[in-house]
C-alpha positions in Angstrom: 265.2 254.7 286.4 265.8 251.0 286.1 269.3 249.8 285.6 270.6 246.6 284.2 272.0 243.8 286.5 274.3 240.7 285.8 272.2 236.9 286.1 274.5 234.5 288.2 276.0 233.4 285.0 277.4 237.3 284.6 275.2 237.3 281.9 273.9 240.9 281.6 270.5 241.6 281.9 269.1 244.5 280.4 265.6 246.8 282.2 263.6 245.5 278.8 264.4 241.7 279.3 267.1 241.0 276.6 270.0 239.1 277.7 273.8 239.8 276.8 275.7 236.9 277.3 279.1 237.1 278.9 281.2 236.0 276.6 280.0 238.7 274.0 280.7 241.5 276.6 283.7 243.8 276.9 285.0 245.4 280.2 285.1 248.8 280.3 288.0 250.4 282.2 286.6 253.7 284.2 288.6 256.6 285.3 287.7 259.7 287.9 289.9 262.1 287.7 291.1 263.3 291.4 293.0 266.0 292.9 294.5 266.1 288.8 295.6 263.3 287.9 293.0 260.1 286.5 292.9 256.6 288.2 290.9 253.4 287.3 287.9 253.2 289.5 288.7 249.2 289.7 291.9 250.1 291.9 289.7 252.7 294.2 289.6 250.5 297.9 285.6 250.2 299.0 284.9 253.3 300.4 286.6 255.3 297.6 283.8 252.7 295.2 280.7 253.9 298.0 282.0 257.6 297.2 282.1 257.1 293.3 278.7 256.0 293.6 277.4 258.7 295.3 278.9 261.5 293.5 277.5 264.3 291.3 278.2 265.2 288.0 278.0 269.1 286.5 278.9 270.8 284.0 281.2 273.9 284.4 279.8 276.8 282.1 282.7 279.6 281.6 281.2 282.5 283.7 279.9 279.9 286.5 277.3 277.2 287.1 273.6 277.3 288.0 271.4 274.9 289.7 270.0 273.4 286.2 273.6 272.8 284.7 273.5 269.4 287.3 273.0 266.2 285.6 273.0 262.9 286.5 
């Protein structure tokens, strides 16, 4: 799966070639929700980002969860 990067203008670059430029983009604010309660992911220190990263996501069925409910 090919993702999109940022050009060293912060331009972003999308996997097919066409180019958003910066000044038409919009940040995003993300929040994770941990231990109950939901934080920005912009305020998480660097080894918090690394474990963001690297999570995985489900989706909790009522009754339980099976192998195939895991998605990326």
């Amino acid at each position: 799966m090919s993702k999109s990067r940022e050009d060293e203008n912060q331009n972003l670059v999308l996997p097919d070639g066409t180019v958003i430029p910066e000044s038409k983009r919009t940040r995003c604010e993300v929040y994770s929700r941990v231990v109950g309660y939901l934080r920005p992911i912009n305020q998480y220190n660097p080894g918090k980002k690394s474990e963001f990263k690297n999570r995985e996501n489900f989706i909790v069925k009522r009754g339980g969860m099976n192998e195939t409910d895991k998605y990326d």
